[in-house]
C-alpha positions in Angstrom: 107.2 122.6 112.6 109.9 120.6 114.1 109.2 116.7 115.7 110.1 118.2 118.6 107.0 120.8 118.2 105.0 118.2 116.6 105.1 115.7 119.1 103.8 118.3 121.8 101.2 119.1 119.6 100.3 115.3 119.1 100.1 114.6 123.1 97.8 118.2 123.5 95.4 116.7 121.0 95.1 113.5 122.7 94.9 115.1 126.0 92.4 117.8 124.9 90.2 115.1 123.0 90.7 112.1 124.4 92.1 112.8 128.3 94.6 110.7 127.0 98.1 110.7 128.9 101.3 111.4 127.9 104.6 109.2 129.6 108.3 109.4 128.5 110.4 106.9 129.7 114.0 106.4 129.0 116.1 103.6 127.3 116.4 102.3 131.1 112.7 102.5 131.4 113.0 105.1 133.7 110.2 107.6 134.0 111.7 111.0 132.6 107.9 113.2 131.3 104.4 113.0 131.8 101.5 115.5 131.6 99.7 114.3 133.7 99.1 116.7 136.8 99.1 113.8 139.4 101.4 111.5 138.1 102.9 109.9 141.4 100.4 107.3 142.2 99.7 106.1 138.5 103.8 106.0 137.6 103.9 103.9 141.2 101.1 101.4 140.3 102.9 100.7 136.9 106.4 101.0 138.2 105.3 98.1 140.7 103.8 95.8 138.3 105.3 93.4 135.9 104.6 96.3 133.3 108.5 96.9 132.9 109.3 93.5 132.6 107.4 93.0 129.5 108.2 95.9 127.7 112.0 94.7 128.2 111.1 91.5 127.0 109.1 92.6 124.1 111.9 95.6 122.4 114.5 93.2 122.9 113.3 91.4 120.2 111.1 93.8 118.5 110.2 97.6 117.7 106.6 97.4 117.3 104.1 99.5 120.2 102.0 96.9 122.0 99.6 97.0 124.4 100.0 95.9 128.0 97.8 96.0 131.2 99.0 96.7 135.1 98.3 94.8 138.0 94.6 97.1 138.4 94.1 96.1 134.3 94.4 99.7 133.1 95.2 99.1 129.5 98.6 101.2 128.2 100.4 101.5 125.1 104.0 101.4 124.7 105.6 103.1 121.8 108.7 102.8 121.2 111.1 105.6 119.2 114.4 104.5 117.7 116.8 104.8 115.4 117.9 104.0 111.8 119.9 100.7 113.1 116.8 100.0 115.2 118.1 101.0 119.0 116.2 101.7 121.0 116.0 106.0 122.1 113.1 106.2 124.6 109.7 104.8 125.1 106.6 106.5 125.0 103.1 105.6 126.9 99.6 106.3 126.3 97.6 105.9 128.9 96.5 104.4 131.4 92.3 103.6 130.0 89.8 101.3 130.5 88.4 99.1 127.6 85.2 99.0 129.1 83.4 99.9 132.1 85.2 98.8 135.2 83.4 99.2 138.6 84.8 101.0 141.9 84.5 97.8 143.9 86.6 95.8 141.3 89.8 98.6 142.4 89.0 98.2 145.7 89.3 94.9 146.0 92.6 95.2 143.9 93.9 97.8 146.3 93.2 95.7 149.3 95.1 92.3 147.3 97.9 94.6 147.3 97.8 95.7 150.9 97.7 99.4 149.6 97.4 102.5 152.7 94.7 104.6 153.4 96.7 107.1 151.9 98.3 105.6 148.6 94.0 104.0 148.3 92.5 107.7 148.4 94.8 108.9 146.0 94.2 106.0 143.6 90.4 106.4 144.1 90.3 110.2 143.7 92.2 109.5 140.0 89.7 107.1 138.7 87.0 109.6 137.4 89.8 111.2 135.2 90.7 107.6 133.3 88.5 107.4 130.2 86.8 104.6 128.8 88.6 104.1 125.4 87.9 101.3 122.9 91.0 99.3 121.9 90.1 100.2 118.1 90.2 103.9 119.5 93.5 104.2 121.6 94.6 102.1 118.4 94.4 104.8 116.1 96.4 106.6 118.2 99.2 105.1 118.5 99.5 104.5 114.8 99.4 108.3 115.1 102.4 108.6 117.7 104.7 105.6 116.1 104.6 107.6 113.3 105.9 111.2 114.7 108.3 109.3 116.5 109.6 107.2 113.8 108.6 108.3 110.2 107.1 104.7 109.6 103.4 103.7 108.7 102.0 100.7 110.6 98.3 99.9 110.6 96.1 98.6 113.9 97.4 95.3 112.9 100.8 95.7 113.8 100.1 96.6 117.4 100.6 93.7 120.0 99.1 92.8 122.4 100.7 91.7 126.3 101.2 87.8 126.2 100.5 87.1 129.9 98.3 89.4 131.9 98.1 88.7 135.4 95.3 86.4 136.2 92.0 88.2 137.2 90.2 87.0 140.1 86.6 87.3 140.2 84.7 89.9 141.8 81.0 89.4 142.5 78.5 92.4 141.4 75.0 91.9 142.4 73.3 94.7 140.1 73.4 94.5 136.6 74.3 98.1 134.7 72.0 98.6 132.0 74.0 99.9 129.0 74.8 100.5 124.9 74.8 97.7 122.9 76.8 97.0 120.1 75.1 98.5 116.4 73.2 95.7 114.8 75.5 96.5 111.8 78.3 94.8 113.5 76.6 91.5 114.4 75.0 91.2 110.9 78.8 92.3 109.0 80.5 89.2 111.2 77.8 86.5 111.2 77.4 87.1 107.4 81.1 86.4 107.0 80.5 83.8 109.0 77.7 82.2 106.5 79.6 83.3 103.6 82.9 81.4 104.9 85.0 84.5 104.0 86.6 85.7 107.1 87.9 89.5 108.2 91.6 89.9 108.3 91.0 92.5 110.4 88.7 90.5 112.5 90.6 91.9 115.8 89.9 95.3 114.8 86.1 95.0 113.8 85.7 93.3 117.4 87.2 96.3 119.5 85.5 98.8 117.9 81.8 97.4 118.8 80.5 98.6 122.1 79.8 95.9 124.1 76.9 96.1 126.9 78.0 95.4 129.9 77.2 91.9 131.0 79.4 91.8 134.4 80.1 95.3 135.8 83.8 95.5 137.4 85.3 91.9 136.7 86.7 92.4 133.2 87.6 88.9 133.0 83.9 87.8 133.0 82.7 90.0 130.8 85.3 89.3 128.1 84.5 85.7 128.9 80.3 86.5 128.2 81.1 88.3 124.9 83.0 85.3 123.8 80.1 83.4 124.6 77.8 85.3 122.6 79.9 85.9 119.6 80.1 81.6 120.0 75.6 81.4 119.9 75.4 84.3 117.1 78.3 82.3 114.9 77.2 78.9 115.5 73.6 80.0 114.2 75.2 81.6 111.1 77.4 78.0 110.4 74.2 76.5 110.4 72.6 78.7 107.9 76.1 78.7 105.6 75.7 74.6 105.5 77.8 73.1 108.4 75.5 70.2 110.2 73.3 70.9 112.9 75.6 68.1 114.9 79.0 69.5 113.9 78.4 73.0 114.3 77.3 72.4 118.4 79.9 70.2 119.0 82.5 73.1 117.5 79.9 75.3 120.1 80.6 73.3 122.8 84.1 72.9 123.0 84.7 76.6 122.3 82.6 77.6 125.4 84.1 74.9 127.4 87.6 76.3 126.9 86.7 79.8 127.2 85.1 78.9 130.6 88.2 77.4 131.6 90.6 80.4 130.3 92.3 82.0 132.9 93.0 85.6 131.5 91.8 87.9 128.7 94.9 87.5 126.5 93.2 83.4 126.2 89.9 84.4 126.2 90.6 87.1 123.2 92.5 84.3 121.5 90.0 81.2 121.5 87.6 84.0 120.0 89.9 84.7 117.2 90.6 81.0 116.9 86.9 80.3 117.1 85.7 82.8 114.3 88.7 81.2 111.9 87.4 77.7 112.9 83.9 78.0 111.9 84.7 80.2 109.1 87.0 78.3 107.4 84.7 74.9 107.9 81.7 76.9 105.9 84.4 77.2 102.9 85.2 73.4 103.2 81.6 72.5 103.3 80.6 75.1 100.6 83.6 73.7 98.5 83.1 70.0 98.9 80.3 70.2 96.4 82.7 71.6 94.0 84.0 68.4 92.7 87.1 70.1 90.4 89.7 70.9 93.0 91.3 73.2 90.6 87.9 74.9 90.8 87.9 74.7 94.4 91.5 76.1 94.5 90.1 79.1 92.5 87.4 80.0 94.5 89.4 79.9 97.5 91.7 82.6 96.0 89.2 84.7 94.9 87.4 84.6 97.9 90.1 85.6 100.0 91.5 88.3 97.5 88.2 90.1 96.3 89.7 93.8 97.4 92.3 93.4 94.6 92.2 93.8 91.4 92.5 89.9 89.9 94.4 89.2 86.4 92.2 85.9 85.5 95.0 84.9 82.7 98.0 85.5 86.0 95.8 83.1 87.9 95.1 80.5 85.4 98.6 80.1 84.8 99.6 80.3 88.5 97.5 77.3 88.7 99.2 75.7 85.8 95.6 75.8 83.1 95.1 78.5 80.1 92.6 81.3 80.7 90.1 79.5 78.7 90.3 76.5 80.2 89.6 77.8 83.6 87.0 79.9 82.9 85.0 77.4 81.1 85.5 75.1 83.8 84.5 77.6 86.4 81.1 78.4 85.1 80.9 74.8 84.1 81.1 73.7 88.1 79.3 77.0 89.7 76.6 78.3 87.1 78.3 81.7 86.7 81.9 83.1 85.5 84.7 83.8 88.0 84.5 87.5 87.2 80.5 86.9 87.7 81.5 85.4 91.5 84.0 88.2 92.4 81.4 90.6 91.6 78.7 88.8 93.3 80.9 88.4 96.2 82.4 92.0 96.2 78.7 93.4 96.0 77.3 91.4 98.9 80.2 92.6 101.2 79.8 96.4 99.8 75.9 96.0 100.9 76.5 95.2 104.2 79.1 97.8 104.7 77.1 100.7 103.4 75.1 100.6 106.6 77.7 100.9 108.9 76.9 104.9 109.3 80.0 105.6 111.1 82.1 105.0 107.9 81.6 107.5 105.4 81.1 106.1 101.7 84.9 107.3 100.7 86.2 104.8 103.8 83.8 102.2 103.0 85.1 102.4 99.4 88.7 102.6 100.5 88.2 99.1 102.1 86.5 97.3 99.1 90.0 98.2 97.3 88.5 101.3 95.0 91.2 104.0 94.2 88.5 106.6 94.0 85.2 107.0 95.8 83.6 108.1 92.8 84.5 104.9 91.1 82.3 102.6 93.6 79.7 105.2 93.6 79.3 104.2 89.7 79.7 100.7 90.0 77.3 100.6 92.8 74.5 102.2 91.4 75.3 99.9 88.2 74.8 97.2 90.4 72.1 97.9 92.7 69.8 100.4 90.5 70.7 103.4 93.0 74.1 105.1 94.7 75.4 104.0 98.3 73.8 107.1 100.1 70.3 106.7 98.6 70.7 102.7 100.0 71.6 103.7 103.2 69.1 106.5 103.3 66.4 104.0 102.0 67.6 101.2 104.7 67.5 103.3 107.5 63.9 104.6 106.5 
């Protein structure tokens, strides 16, 4: 099958499974494809907005796909296709979705900012049933998908960007509140435990996107993202607490991190004081856990081997990275922490692993994938070694 072939394939799968949209758009950013069957007023709304002027900005300097929102914040993806010597061939788009629930007032009041018509407003309106509601994590995958037909390059969720400077929401008032799906109790217990453990997620970004978030503020996106941010600030403060920070410390950190995310202006800032936040109070459990390690070689070691549990750790590379012999560290390690440093990565990796098993929308190969295991076999062994039983029969016990 040719790329050609391929890449008509690719955009009928997302369409087909995802009512996902294909765009083309040329070197000049000019529209050239899409499949959708009423493309006028969408191309118009994004044509009009300052949605071209970032993409310029952003594959002047770089070829990565990034994520960008229009003036009525439906979320896009720009991926870009070039060549060997990195020009730039045409652009592709993905889109437009909602991230969460956005409410029919919330585009009316947009459309009447923008002094829309009657007409150009009915049109608008009449599309709004056929945009999806697509998590970030989702559309994510997605694209990873597409940069790669288009290119012949991996890149992981990671990679993606995200718009700068959104246009300011203003705040729309909804008097009912819309009962809906929380996010799994898996997700909340995975991040507050990293929290109490001091060891954040890399992919922190990622694990945040994926949860479904009820819907605290129906049609004003901005609020709600500001209410999540909130939350996430109560559940990590409590889970500080519990991993040793002061009672006094960790709600001064509390206050000042609501205070600016009240006073954020856009989602972009409100999504980075969370990220900023969860790094914060993580990395002051590790300090506080760490201080009563006296031996700052010590404290050095568990810092690494915190942070680097998924790989596979040479103790005798380490030691002498750190300038000691393998003996000498190790005896100094259990010395200072009551068990060995292979002891603690084991601890640490089996703790993680736990909490992970009961995320049920991860089979036990992914899960396993994660944790750095070349096989699934391999951590089904060295689980049950562990624990006393294999990863399914936990899970299966748990959720009984």
């Amino acid at each position: 099958m040719s790329n050609y072939a391929y890449l008509n394939y690719m955009e009928d799968l997302f369409l087909n499974t995802a009512s996902l949209y294909s765009w083309h758009l040329t070197p000049e950013y000019d529209f050239s494809y899409s499949n959708h069957p009423d493309s006028a007023p969408l191309k118009n709304i994004f044509s009009l907005s300052s949605c071209n002027t970032y993409m310029k900005q952003h594959f002047q300097s770089s070829m990565e796909p990034f994520f960008l929102f229009d003036d009525f914040f439906f979320l896009w993806a720009a991926v870009p296709a070039y060549t060997e010597q990195k020009k730039l061939v045409n652009i592709h788009l993905l889109g437009p979705v909602f991230s969460s629930y956005t409410s029919d007032s919330y585009i009316k009041e947009k459309m009447d900012i923008k002094n829309m018509s009657v007409k150009s407003k009915t049109e608008l309106l009449s599309l709004i049933d056929q945009i999806p509601v697509l998590p970030t994590a989702f559309l994510s995958h997605y694209v990873c998908q597409l940069y790669y037909t288009l290119n012949d390059a991996l890149i992981t969720v990671n990679d993606i960007k995200l718009q700068e400077n959104p246009m300011s929401q203003s705040k729309e008032k909804e008097e009912d509140f819309t009962a809906s799906e929380h996010s799994p109790y898996y997700y909340e217990t995975l991040l507050s435990q990293s929290v109490q453990d001091g060891i954040p997620f890399p992919d922190f970004s990622n694990q945040i996107s994926s949860a479904q978030v009820g819907t605290m503020c129906p049609g004003d996106p901005l609020r709600q993202k500001k209410d999540e941010g909130i939350g996430l600030v109560t559940i990590f403060t409590r889970a500080a607490i519990q991993g040793g920070i002061s009672f006094e410390k960790a709600y001064t950190c509390s206050d000042y991190y609501i205070q600016s995310i009240e006073a954020a202006s856009n989602i972009t800032e409100v999504i980075q004081l969370i990220e900023t936040m969860y790094f914060d109070i993580t990395n002051q459990v590790h300090e506080a856990t760490l201080s009563a390690i006296k031996n700052p070689m010590i404290r050095e070691c568990i810092t690494y081997l915190d942070t680097h549990y998924r790989e596979k750790i040479n103790l005798e590379e380490l030691a002498n990275t750190l300038g000691y012999t393998k003996y000498y560290l190790s005896t100094c390690f259990k010395k200072e922490t009551g068990v060995s440093a292979l002891k603690h990565i084991q601890q640490k990796m089996l703790d993680i692993a736990k909490e992970r098993v009961f995320d049920v929308t991860k089979s036990i190969s992914e899960i396993s994938y994660e944790l750095g295991f070349p096989y699934p076999q391999h951590f089904s062994r060295w689980f049950k070694k562990m624990v006393g039983v294999t990863p399914n029969e936990y899970r299966q016990n748990r959720n009984n």
